[in-house]
C-alpha positions as CSV (number, residue, x, y, z in Angstrom):
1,X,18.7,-21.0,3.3
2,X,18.0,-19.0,6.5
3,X,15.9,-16.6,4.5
4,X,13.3,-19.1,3.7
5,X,10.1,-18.7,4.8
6,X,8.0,-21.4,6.5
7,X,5.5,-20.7,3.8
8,X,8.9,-21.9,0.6
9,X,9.4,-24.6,3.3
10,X,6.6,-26.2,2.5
11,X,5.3,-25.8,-1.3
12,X,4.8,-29.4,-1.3
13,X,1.6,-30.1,-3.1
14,X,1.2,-26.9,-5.3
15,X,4.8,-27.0,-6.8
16,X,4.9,-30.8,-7.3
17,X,2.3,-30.4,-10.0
18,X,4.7,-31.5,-12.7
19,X,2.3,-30.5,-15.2
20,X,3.5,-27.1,-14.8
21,X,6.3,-27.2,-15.4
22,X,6.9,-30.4,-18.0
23,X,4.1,-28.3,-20.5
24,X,5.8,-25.1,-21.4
25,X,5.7,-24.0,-24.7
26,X,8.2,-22.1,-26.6
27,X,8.8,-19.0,-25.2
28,X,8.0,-15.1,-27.2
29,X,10.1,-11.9,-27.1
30,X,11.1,-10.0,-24.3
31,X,13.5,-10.6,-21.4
32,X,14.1,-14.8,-22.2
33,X,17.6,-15.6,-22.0
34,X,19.6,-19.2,-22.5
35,X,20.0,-19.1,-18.9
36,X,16.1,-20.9,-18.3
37,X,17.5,-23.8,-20.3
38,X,20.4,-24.1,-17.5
39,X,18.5,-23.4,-14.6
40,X,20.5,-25.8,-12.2
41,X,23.5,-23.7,-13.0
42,X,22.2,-20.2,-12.2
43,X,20.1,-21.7,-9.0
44,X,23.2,-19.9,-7.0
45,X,22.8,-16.2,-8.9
46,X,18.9,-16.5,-9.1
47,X,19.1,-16.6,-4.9
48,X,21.6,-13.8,-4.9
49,X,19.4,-11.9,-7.0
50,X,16.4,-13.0,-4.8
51,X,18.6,-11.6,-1.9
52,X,19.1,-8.4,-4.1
53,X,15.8,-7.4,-5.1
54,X,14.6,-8.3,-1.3
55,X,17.3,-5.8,-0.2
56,X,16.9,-3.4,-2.4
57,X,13.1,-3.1,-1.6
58,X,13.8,-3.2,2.2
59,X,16.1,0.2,1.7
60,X,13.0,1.8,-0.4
61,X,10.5,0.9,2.6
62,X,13.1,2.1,5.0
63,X,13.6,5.8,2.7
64,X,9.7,6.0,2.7
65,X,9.3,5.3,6.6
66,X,12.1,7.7,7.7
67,X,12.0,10.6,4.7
68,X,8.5,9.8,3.5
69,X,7.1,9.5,-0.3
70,X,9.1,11.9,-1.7
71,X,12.3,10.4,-1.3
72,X,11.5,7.4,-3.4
73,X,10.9,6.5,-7.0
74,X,8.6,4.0,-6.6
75,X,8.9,2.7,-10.2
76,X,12.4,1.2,-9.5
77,X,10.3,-1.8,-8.1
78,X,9.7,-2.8,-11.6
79,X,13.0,-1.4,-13.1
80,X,14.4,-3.7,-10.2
81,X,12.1,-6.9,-11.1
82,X,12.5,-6.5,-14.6
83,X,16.5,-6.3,-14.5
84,X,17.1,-9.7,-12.9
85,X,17.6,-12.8,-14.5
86,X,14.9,-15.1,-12.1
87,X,12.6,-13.0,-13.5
88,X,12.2,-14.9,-16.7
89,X,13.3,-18.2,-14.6
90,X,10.2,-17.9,-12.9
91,X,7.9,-16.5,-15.6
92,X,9.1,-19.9,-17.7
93,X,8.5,-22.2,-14.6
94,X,5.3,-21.3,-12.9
95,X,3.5,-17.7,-13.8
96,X,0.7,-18.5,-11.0
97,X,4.1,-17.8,-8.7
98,X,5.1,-14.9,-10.9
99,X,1.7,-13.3,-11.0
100,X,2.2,-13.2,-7.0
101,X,5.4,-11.5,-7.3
102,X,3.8,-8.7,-9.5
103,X,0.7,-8.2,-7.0
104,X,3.4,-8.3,-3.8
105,X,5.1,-5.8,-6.1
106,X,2.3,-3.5,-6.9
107,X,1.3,-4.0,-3.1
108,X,3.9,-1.8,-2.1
109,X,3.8,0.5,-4.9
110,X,0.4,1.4,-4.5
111,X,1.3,1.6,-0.7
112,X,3.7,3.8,-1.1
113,X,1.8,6.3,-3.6
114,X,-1.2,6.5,-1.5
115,X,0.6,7.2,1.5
116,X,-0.4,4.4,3.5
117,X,1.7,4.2,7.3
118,X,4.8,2.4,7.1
119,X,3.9,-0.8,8.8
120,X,1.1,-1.3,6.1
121,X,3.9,-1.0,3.7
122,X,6.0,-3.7,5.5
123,X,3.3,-6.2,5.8
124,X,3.0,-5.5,1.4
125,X,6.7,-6.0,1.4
126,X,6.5,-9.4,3.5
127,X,4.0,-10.7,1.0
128,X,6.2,-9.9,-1.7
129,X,9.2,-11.0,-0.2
130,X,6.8,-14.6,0.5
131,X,6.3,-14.9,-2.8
132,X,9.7,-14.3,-4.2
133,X,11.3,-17.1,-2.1
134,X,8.1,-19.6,-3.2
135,X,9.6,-18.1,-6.4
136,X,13.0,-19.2,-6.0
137,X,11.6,-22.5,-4.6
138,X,9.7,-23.3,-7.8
139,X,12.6,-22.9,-9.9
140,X,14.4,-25.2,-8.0
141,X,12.1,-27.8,-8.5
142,X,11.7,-27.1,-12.0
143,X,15.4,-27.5,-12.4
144,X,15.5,-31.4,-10.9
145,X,12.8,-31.6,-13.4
146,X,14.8,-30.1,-16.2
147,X,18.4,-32.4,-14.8
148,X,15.9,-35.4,-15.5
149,X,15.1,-34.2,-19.1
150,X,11.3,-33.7,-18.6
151,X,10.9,-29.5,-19.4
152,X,10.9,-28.6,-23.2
153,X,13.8,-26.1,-24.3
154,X,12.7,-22.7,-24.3
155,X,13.1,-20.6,-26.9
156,X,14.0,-16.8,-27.1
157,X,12.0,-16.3,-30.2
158,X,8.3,-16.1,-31.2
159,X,6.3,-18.6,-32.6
160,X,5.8,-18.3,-36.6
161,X,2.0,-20.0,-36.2
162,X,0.4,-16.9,-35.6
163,X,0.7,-13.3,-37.1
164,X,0.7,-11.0,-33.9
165,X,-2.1,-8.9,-34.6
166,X,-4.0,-12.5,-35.0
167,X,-2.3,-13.0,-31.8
168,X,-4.3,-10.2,-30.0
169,X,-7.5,-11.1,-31.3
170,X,-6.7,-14.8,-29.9
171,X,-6.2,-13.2,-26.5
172,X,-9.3,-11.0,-26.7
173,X,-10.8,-14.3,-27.1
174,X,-9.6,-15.6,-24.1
175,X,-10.5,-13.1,-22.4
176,X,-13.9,-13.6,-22.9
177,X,-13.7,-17.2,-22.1
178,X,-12.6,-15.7,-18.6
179,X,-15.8,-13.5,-17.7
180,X,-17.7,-17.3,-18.9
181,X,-15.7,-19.3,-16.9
182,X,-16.1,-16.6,-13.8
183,X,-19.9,-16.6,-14.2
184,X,-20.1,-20.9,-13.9
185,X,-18.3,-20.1,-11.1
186,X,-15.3,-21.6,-12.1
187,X,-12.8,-19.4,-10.8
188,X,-9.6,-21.2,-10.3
189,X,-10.2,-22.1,-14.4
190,X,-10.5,-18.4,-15.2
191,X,-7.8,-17.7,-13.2
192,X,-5.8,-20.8,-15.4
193,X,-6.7,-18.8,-18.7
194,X,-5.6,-15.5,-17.1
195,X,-1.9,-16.8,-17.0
196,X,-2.3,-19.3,-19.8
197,X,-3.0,-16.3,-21.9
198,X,-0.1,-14.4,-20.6
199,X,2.2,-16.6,-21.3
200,X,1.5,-18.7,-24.1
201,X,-0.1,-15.7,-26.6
202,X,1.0,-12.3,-25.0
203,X,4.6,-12.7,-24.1
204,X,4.6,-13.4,-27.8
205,X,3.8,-10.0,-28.9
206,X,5.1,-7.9,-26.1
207,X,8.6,-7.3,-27.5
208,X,7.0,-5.5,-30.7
209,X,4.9,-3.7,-28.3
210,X,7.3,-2.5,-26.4
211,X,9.2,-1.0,-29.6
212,X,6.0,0.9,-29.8
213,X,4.7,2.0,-26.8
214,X,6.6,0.7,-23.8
215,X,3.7,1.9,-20.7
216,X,1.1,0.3,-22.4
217,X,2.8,-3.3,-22.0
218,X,3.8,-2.1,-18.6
219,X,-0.1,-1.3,-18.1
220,X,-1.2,-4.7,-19.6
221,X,1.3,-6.8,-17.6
222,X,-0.3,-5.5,-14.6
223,X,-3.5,-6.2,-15.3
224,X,-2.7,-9.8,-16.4
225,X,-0.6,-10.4,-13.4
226,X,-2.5,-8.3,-10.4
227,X,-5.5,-6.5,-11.4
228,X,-7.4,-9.9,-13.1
229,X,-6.6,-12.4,-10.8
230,X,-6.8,-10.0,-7.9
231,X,-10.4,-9.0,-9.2
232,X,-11.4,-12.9,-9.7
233,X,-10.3,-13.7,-6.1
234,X,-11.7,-11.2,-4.1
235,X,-15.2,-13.2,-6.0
236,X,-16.0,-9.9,-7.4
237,X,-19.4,-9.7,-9.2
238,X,-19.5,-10.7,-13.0
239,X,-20.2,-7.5,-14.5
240,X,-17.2,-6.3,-12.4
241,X,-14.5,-9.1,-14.0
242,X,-16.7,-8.0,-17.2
243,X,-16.0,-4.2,-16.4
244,X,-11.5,-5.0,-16.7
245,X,-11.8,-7.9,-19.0
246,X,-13.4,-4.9,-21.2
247,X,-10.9,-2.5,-19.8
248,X,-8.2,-4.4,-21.1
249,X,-9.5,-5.3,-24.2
250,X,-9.7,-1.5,-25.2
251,X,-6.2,-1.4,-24.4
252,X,-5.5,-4.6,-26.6
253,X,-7.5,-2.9,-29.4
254,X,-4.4,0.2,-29.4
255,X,-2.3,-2.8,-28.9
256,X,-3.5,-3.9,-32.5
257,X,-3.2,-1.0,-33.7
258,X,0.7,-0.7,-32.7
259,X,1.1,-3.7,-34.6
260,X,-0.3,-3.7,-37.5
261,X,1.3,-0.1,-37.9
262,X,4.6,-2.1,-37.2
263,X,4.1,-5.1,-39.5
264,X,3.2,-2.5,-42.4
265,X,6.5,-1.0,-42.0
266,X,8.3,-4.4,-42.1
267,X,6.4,-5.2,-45.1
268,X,7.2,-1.6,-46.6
269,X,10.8,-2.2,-46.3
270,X,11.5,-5.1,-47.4
């Protein structure tokens, strides 16, 4: 595909680490459709949709550069991520991948809203466009993965072993585990329980959570996909990964709280 980048070009090592892909569990609410299990049949819509979200960002940049901040929304970059179906393609393939969507995402968001020159936009929009395509190239390989039998179904639904308000105090937990691993200076581990924990315990409750409050997920999502793993790269200081690991556990605490309201409800109608 012309569009490719040098850098989708050659993935080589870091998307031939099958263990990525062949050890994905069953999938929680939200966005998850069938479509993940047939990934070598939608490999020609996921591009188009690639193509799509590229072009519709480009237009944005262009609006912003000719008619400035006013004349863009800039949370269509998320309506427009959230509404195609690669999103959960790659979400269910390789989230390190995803996670760099979301920060190339955010890159021009935050861009955008703090009025930053236009060719400081484009160079956020290149890195997002970068990592979309490495996107699309990851799904591709996990599809001759998934022709050969070797990825687990995925499933729409939530997991039963876990009631969901247990489920946040598992990923408080983890969170924790984070600030340790940081602080051994084992960073590319804490950045492994960052999107292990994303995946695997709060996709699982993020469908109830949206039921309740919507901009809270959207809040948590970013700072599981940009905020953390931005904060552990840049080799902040411990008591600065300490400082949004607690950030985001107070917002996990109202996240409980959501929760439980809505399992008591369940429980009261039936």
């Amino acid at each position: 595909m012309k569009h490719l980048s040098k850098s989708v070009k050659t993935l080589g090592a870091s998307l031939l680490l099958a263990s990525a892909f062949v050890t994905q569990p069953a999938l929680a609410n939200g966005p998850i459709g069938e479509h993940v299990n047939h990934l070598q049949a939608n490999l020609k819509s996921y591009a188009e949709e690639v193509e799509w979200m590229v072009g519709k960002v480009d237009t944005m940049v262009s609006d912003y550069d000719k008619k400035g901040a006013k004349a863009v929304k800039t949370d269509d970059l998320i309506e427009y991520w959230e509404s195609v179906k690669f999103h959960s393609a790659i979400e269910t393939n390789f989230v390190p991948v995803y996670a760099s969507i979301w920060q190339g995402i955010y890159g021009v968001k935050m861009a955008i809203e703090n009025g930053k020159p236009a060719a400081e936009v484009r160079k956020e929009q290149e890195a997002m466009n970068i990592a979309l395509w490495q996107g699309l190239g990851a799904v591709k390989l996990a599809a001759k993965f998934q022709q050969k039998g070797l990825l687990e179904s995925i499933k729409a639904t939530a997991t039963t072993e876990m009631t969901q308000s247990a489920t946040i105090d598992e990923i408080k937990h983890k969170l924790d585990r984070v600030v340790a691993k940081f602080a051994e200076r084992l960073q590319d581990e804490a950045t492994d329980i960052v999107h292990d924990t994303y995946l695997h315990l709060f996709e699982g409750v993020e469908g109830t959570l949206i039921e309740q409050d919507a901009n809270l997920v959207e809040v948590l999502e970013k700072d599981f996909n940009v905020t953390l793993p931005q904060a552990i790269k840049n080799s902040k200081s411990v008591d600065d990964i300490r400082d949004v690991v607690s950030d985001m556990q107070t917002k996990l605490d109202r996240a409980k709280t959501l929760i439980e309201k809505a399992e008591k409800s369940r429980k009261d109608v039936f």
